[in-house]
C-alpha positions as CSV (number, residue, x, y, z in Angstrom):
1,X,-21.1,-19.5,3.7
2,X,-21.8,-18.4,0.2
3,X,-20.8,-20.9,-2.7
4,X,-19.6,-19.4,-6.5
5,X,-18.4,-21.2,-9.2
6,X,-15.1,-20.8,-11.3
7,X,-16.1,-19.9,-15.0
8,X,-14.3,-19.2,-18.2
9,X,-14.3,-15.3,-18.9
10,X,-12.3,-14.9,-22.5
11,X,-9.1,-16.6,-22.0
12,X,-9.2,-16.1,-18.1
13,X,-11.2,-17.5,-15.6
14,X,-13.6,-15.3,-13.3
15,X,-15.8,-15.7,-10.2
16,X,-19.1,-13.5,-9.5
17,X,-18.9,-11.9,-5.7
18,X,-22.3,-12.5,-4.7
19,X,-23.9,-9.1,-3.8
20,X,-23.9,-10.0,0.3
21,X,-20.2,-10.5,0.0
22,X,-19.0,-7.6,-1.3
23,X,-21.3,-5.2,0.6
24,X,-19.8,-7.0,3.9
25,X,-16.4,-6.6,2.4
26,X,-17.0,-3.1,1.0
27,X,-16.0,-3.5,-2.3
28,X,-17.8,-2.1,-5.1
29,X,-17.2,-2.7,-9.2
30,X,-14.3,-1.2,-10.4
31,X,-12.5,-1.5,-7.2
32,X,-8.4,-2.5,-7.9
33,X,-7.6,-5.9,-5.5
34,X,-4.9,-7.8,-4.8
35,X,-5.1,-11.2,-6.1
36,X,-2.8,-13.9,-4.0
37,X,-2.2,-17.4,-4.6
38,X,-0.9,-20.1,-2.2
39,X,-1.3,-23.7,-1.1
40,X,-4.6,-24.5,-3.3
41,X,-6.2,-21.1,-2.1
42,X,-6.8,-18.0,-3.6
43,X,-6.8,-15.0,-1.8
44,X,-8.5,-11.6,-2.9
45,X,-8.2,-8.0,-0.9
46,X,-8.6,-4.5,-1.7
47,X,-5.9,-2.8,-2.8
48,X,-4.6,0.1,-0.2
49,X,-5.2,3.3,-2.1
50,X,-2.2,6.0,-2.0
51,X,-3.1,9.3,0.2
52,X,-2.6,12.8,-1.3
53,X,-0.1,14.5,-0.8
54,X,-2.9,17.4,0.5
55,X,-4.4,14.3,2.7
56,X,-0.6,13.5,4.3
57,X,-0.6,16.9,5.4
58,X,-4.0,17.3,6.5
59,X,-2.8,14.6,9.0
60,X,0.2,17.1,10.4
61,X,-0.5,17.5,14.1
62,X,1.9,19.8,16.3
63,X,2.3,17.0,18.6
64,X,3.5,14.6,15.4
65,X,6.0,16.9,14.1
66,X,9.7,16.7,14.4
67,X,11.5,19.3,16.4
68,X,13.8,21.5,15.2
69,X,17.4,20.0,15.2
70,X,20.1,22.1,15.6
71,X,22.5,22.0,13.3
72,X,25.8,24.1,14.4
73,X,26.7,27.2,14.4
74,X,26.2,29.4,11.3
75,X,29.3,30.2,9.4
76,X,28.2,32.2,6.5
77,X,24.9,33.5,4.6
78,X,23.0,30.5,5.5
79,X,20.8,32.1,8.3
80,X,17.2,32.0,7.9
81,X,14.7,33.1,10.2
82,X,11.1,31.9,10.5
């Protein structure tokens, strides 16, 4: 198990990834984490990144959609037709 050292970095303190570690983890420089702290540990993970909104569609299926939900029975001028 790799072994890094806690150094001062401005008014912050920073730790070097050593290379082997982040290509196993895939994370490059430049890549936003999420930085956790808890019972003397410190916990580092990538931060999820937010899909398009082209991507969230690209992932519309026929067999994920909803089906159409009837509403009632039209009263006025708000028929449509697909």
């Amino acid at each position: 198990m790799p072994v890094a050292q806690i150094v001062k970095w401005g008014n912050s303190l920073a730790v070097r990834i050593p290379k082997p570690v982040a290509e196993q983890a895939g994370v490059r420089e430049g890549d936003p984490i999420v930085i956790e702290a808890e019972k003397g540990q410190i916990n580092l993970r990538r931060k999820q990144r937010v899909p398009t909104l082209k991507e969230l569609v690209a992932q519309i299926r026929p067999e994920n959609r909803y089906h159409e939900i009837p509403a009632g029975t039209e009263r006025g001028k708000e028929s449509v037709e697909w």
